[in-house]
C-alpha positions in Angstrom: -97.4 97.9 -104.3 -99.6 99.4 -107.0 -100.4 102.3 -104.6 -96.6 103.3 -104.2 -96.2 103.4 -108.4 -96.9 107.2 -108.6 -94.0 107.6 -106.9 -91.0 105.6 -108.4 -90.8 108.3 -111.0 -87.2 110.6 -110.5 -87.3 114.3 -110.8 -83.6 114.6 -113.1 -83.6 117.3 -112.0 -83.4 117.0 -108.1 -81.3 113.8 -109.0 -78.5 116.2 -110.3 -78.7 118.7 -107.2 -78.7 115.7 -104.8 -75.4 114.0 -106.7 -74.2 117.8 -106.1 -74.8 118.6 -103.0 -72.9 115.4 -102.2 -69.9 115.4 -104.2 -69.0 118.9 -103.9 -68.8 119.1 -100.2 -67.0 115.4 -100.0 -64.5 116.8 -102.0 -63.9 120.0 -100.0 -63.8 118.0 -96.8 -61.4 115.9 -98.4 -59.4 119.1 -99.0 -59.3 120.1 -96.0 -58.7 117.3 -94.6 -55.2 117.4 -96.9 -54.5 121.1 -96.0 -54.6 120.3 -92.6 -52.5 117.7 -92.5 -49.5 119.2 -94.9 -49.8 122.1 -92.5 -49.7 120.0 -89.7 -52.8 121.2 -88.1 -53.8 118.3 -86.9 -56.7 119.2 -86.0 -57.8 119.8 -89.1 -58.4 116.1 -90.0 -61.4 116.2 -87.9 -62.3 117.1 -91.4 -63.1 113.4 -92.1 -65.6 112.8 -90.2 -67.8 114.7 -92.5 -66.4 113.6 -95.3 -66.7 110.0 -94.8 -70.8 111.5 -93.9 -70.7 112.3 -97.5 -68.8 109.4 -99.0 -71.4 107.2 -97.1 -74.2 109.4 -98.9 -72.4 108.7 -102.2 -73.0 105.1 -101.6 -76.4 105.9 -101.0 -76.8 107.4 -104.5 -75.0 104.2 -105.7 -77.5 101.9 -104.2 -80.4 104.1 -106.1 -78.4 103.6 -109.3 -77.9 100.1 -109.0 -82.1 99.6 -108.6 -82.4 101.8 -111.7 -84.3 104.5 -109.5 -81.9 108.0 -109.3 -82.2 108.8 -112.9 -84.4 105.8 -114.2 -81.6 105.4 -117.2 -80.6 102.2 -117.4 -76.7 103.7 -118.9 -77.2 107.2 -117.0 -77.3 105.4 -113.5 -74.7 102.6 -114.2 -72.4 105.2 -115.2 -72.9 106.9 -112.1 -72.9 103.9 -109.7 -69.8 103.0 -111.0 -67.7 106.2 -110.8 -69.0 106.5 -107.4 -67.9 102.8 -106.9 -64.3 103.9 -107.4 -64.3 105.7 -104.5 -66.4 103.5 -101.8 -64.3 100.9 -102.9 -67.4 99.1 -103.6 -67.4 97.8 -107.9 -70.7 98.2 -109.0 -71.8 96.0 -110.9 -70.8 93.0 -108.4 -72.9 94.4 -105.5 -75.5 95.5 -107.4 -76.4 91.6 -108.3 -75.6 90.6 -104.5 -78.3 93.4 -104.0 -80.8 92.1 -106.2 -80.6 88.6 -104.4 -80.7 90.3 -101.1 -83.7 92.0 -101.8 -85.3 88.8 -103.4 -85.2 86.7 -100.8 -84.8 88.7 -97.6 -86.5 87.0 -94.8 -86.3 83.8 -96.4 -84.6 81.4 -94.0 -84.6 79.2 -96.9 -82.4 81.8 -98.6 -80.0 83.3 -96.8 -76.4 84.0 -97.5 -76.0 86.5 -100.4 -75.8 89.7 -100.3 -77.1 89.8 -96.3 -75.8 89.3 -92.6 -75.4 85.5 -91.4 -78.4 85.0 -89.0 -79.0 81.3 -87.3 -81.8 79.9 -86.0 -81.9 79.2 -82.1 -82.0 75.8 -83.1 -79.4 75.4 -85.8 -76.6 77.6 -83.5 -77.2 74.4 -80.4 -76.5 71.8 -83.6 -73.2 73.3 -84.1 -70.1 71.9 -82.1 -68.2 74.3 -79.6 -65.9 75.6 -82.1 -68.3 76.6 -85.1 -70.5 78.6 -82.3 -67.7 80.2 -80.5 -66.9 81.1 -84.4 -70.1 82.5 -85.2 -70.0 84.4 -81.6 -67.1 86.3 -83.0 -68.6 86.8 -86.4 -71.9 88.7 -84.9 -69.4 90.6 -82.3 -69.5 94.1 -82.4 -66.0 94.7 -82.9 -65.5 92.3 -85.3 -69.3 93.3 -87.5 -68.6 97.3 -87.3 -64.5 97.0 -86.6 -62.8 94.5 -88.5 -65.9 93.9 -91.1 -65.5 97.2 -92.8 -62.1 96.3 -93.2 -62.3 93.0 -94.3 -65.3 93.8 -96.7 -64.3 97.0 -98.8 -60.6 96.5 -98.5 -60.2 92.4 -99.3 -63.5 90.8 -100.3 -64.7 93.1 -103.1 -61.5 92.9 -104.8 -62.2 89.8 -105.9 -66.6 88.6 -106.5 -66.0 85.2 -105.0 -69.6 83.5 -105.6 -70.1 84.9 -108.6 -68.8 82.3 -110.7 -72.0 81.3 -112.6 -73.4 84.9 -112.6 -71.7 85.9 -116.5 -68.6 88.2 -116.7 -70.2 91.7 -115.5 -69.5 91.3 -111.9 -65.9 90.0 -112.8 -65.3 92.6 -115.4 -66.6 95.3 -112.7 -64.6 94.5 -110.3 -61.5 94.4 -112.2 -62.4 98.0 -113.7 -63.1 98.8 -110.4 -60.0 97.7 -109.3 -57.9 99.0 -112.0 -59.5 102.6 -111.6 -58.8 102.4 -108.0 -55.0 101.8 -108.3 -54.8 104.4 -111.4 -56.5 107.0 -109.0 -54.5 106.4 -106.1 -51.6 106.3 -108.1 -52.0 109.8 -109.0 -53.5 111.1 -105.7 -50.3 109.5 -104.5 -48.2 111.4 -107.4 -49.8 114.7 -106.5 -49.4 114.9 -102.6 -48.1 111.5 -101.7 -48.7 107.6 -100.9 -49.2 108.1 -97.2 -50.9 111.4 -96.9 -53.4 110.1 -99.4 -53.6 106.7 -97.4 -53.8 108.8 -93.8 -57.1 110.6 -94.9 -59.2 108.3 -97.7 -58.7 105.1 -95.7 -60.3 106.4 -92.7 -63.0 107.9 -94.9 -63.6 105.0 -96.5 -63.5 102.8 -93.3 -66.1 105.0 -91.2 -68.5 105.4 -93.9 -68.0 101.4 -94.3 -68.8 100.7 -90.6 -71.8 103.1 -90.6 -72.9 102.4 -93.8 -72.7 98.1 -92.2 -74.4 99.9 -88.8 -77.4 100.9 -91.0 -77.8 97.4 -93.4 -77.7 95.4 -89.8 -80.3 97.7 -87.8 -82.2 97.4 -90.9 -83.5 93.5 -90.8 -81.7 92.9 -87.2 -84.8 93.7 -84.9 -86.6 92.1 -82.6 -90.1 92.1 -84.2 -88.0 91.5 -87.6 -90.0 88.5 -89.9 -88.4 85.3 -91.3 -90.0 82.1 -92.4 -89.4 79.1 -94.8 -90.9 77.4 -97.5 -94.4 78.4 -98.7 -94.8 80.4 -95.3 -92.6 83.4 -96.8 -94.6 86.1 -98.8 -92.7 89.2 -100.6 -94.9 92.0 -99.2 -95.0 90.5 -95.5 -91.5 90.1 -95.8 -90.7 93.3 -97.0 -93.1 95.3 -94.9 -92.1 93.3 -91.5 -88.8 92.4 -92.3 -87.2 95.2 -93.1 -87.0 98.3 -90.6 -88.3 102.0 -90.3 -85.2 103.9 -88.7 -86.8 106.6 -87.2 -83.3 108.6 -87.4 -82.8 112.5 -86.3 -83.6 114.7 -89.6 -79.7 115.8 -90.2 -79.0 112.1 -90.0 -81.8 111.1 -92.4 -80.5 113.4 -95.0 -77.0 111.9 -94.4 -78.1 108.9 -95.1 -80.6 109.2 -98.0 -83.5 108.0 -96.1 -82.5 104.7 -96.3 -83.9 104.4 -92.7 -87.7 104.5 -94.5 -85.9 100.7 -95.5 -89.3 98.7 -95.1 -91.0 101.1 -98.1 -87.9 100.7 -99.8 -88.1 96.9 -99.7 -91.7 97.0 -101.0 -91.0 99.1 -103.8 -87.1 99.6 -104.6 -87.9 101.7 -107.6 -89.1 104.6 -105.3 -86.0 107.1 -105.7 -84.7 107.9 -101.7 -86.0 111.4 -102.1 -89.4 110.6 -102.6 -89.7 108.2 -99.7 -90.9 110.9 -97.1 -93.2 111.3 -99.4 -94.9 107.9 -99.3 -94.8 108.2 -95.5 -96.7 111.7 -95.8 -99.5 110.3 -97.7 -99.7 107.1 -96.1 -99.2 107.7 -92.7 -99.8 104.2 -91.0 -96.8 102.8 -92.9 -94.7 105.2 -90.1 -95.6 103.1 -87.7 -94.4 99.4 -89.3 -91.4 98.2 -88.0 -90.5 101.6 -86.1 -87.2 101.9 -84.2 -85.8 105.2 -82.9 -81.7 105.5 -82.4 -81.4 105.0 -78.8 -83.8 101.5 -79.8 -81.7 100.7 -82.1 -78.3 100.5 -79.8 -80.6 97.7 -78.0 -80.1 95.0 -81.7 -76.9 94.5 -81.5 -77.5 91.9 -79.0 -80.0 90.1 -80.9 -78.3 87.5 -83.0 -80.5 84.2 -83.0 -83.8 84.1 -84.8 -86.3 82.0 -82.3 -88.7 80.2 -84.5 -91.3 79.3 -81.3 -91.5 83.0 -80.3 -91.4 84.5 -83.9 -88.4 87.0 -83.2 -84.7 87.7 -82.3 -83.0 86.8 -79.3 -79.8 87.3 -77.4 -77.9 84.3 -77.0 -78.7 84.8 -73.0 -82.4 84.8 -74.4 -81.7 81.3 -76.0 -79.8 79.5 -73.4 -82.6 80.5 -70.7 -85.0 79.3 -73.1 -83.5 76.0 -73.3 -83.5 75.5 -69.5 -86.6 76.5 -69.3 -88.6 75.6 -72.5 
């Protein structure tokens, strides 16, 4: 970790381009998006496909802001995180502490549950009666993880930080400015060109960035050769290094998505601002090859949903009912 230091260091600079070269084009997508369809050139709304690519990239810049890395200003990056906030639906303040524990204990089968995707042992799913697994069959279903999550997660649960209780008032008083700011913008957008044309192009923005933006957390840490273990077993740099993912994505989606694929560097040192990560894989070429998983691999996770303790990976739950006829 004291090798990657040198680079956790921001360029203000670049920091400003990137947040420009992300807002601006959102916006104009967004606008034509709204041309389109008052014209009724339908067509035209093809127009937020891109823009949710660049609301998704927003949230990227969020997620730098909320570990203190895109300007390295404590006020300058909160600021940030939570204007963008307003318009991932996301309050920042709230998910940046759901983050933190995220990153803390990722890996850690003794900690799961905040801030990450519910993930069972093999032998913890066969302790549950019928209907708890046929529930958690439906949880870890595609259409309900990248369909109905996105909705359920940036539409109903961060309206309200449920679990944060005992965590002071910033996540509470986040999400309520969050909230607040939300209706006060869409109250005006709605003003200015109306309820439903507004709701006919941001909610579909803000629902396939969502899924894609859920596509990359789960291919992230939901690999075969991922790492979990327990008690005194778990390490932070093992956990980090092997637990977390290098997306080895095409170089237009990289950009798109803020590198976030280089995720196992980024668990080791979450300081590193996402432009700079190429870098660290430039100098230190062997980290490339830790956890790698190209696009078409990464199609093949989604049917990994168990984590087998005797075999040290995920499994299918095919994988874990033929291991249990045949131990």
């Amino acid at each position: 970790m004291k090798t990657l230091a040198k680079y956790r260091q921001p360029r203000v600079g670049r920091s400003v381009l990137e947040l420009l070269v992300t807002a601006v084009p959102f916006a104009g997508f967004w606008a034509i998006a709204y041309f389109s369809l008052a014209h009724s050139f339908w067509y035209g709304l093809i127009a937020i496909i891109p823009a949710a690519a660049f609301l998704l990239r927003l949230f990227m810049i969020q997620h730098d802001c909320g570990h203190g890395s895109f300007f390295a200003r404590r006020r300058l990056d909160d600021c940030t995180g939570r204007v963008i906030g307003v318009l991932t639906l996301t309050p920042y303040d709230y998910w940046r502490r759901a983050h933190a524990a995220h990153h803390a204990s990722a890996g850690n089968l003794d900690e799961r549950g905040v801030g990450d995707i519910t993930t069972l042992t093999v032998s913890e799913y066969r302790a549950l009666s019928p209907m708890k697994r046929l529930g958690y069959r439906l949880y870890r279903h595609p259409l309900v993880m990248f369909g109905l999550g996105p909705a359920w997660l940036f539409l109903l649960k961060q309206r309200v930080p449920v679990g944060m209780m005992n965590g002071g008032t910033l996540p509470w008083a986040s999400t309520m400015g969050t909230n607040a700011a939300i209706v006060v913008c869409a109250a005006l957008m709605a003003w200015a060109i109306g309820l439903l044309p507004f709701l006919l192009i941001h909610l579909p923005i803000v629902l396939l960035s969502g899924a894609a933006g859920i596509w990359l957390f789960y291919v992230q840490h939901q690999f075969e050769d991922t790492h979990w273990s327990a008690g005194e077993d778990w390490r932070f740099p093992q956990a980090a290094l092997h637990g977390a993912s290098h997306y080895d994505l095409p170089l237009v989606l990289r950009w798109v998505t803020g590198n976030i694929g280089i995720h196992h560097v980024h668990h080791l040192s979450s300081r590193i601002p996402y432009y700079r990560l190429p870098e660290v894989l430039r100098d230190h070429p062997q980290l490339a090859h830790i956890g790698r998983i190209t696009l078409w691999e990464s199609l093949q996770c989604v049917r990994l949903v168990l984590w087998d303790d005797s075999r040290q990976k995920l499994v299918s739950f095919q994988d874990a009912a033929g291991a249990a006829v045949h131990p």
